[in-house]
C-alpha angles and dihedrals in degrees: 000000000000125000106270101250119228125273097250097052084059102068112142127209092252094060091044080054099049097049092049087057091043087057097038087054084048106040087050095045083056088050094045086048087049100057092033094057088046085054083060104047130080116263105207092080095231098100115073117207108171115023139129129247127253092245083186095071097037106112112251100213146007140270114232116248113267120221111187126155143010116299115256114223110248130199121200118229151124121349132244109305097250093188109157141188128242135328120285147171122271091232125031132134117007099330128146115217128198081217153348094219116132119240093257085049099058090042098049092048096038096055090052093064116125111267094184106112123221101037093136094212085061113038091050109209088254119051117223110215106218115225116200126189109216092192148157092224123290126066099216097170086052087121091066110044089051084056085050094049102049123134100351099102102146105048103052140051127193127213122188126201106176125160113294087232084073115095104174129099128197123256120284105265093042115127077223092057112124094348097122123127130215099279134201133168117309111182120172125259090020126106088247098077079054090055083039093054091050089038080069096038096052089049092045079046097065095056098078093201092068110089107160125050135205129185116207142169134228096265101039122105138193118252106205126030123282092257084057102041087039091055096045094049093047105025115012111064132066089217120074083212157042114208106150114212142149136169123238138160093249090050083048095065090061085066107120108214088211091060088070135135095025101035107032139167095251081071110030111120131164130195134142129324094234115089152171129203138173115229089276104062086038093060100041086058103044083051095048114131109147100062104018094074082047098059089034091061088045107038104113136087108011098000102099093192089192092059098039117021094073087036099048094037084056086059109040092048092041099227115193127210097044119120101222102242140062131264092220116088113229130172132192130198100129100071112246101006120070114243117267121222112212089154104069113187133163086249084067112052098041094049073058100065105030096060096144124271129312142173128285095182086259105044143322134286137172099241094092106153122035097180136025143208145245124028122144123213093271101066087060087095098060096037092057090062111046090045089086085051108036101020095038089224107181 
């Protein structure tokens, strides 16, 4: 007898068959996945979905915690007043928008995004915070935030929902240029700054380097520099995020009866309006669909959605990892409105940001508030120059 031939010298027609219209199913189900992934994916070229972070820029280490000051006293309580004027269109003048995407657009992309962790083409190595700007129009304390910002590209994006009434948009150049959002009405106390606060999260969302969220008014401002507030965010805390919410008697008496079953007392938190969430929590809101509509057909008269709606929906969906208070400095001493600070001093700032210890999730620490309200237009002078000093801008 011969000597038996390899395999692979024995390859009949019907196998050569077979793996041609192996790699022809193949070859068209990649092609269907890519259109149907560019279906989903904005158009106007300013929303990145994959990409991949500037390692070059990341921080290397991290600054040590600074703990400077007595402690204020703080009472938590409503949120910015966010009443607005009249209707308006999205576009209109000279604006730049980040995109031109309807509300039911942003949502619906945003909560398709993958939720497995670990896919490398989706976590990027360096984790982008998403900074987004709840706000009536101006950004007064813009000086500031572009001090805070810079050089440090790579590593944060801004998002802008100001009234739609407002028709002006910052100077080219401005970390703030053409970050706006497609805005509608937000007025406090109304279901609609809770569709605005999600407005900004569905349109951070779709960015899949961001990774952390903060939500932040026009007078608020950081207290410590961006290296510090980056690492603590990322790295820092045990906890992925800062909701703040308790339960009290008093909180108790805004409970609306008709919300039951699905919203019940048992569950019913409030806590402040500012926020900060990892993608997670972030996901998990802008997909709600169970205690949002809820909220939506309630929130009038004592119902405060902005205080209630993120606390209670962290309750009732027992969501785990989140460190039970919020990362923005507020007082109260004048009823209803939080105080306002004209006079800016070192004192302080530093009183801020030393306000004892609090938890992290996994821990305490003594960096309880990264960021602080509020501060008109007229204190940017002096904040401006006591950042150097106090914020150790660079």
């Amino acid at each position: 007898m011969g000597k038996p031939q390899p395999r692979s010298a024995m390859v009949k027609p019907w196998g050569i068959l077979s793996r041609f219209l192996l790699f022809s199913v193949a070859f068209m189900l990649g092609m269907a996945s890519t259109f149907l992934l560019q279906s989903l994916l904005p158009t106007t070229g300013t929303v990145i979905w994959l990409a991949s972070a500037d390692l070059s820029a990341a921080p290397t280490s991290a600054p040590p915690g600074l703990v400077l000051g007595p402690p204020l006293p703080q009472e938590l309580g409503d949120g910015d007043k966010k009443e607005s004027g009249g209707g308006g269109g999205d576009e209109s003048g000279g604006m730049v928008m980040l995109h031109n995407m309807t509300d039911d657009q942003p949502l619906l992309r945003a909560s398709m995004a993958p939720r497995i962790k670990g896919i490398s083409l989706l976590v990027p190595p360096a984790p982008k915070v998403a900074f987004m700007f709840l706000v009536r129009g101006e950004l007064p304390l813009a000086p500031l935030w572009e001090r805070f910002f810079h050089g440090h590209t790579a590593l944060f994006s801004v998002y802008v929902h100001p009234d739609p009434t407002y028709l002006s948009s910052p100077e080219k150049g401005s970390v703030f240029y053409g970050r706006r959002v497609p805005s509608k009405e937000a007025r406090w106390g109304k279901s609609s700054i809770v569709e605005a606060e999600r407005r900004l999260l569905a349109s951070a969302l779709l960015d899949a380097m961001n990774q952390h969220f903060v939500l932040l008014s026009e007078t608020c401002v950081p207290l410590y520099n961006f290296t510090t507030v980056y690492f603590y965010l990322t790295q820092y805390a045990g906890a992925t995020s800062f909701v703040d919410h308790f339960d009290t008697q008093r909180s108790r008496g805004r409970y609306r009866p008709a919300m039951a079953p699905t919203v019940t007392l048992a569950n019913w938190r409030k806590g402040s309006q500012w926020f900060a969430t990892d993608r997670g929590l972030a996901l998990e809101v802008i997909s709600d669909v169970t205690y949002f509509p809820v909220f939506q057909r309630h929130s009038n008269g004592p119902c405060i959605m902005d205080e209630h709606y993120l606390p209670t929906f962290i309750a009732a969906s027992k969501w785990h990892g989140n460190a039970n208070r919020t990362l923005t400095f507020t007082q109260w001493t004048r009823g209803p409105h939080p105080d306002s600070y004209n006079d800016v001093s070192v004192d302080l700032l530093q009183g801020m940001r030393n306000h004892g210890n609090c938890s992290d999730g996994g821990g305490t620490t003594s960096l309880c508030y990264l960021f602080a309200r509020k501060f008109p237009s007229g204190a940017l002078p002096e904040l401006l120059r006591l950042a150097p000093r106090v914020m150790r801008f660079g």
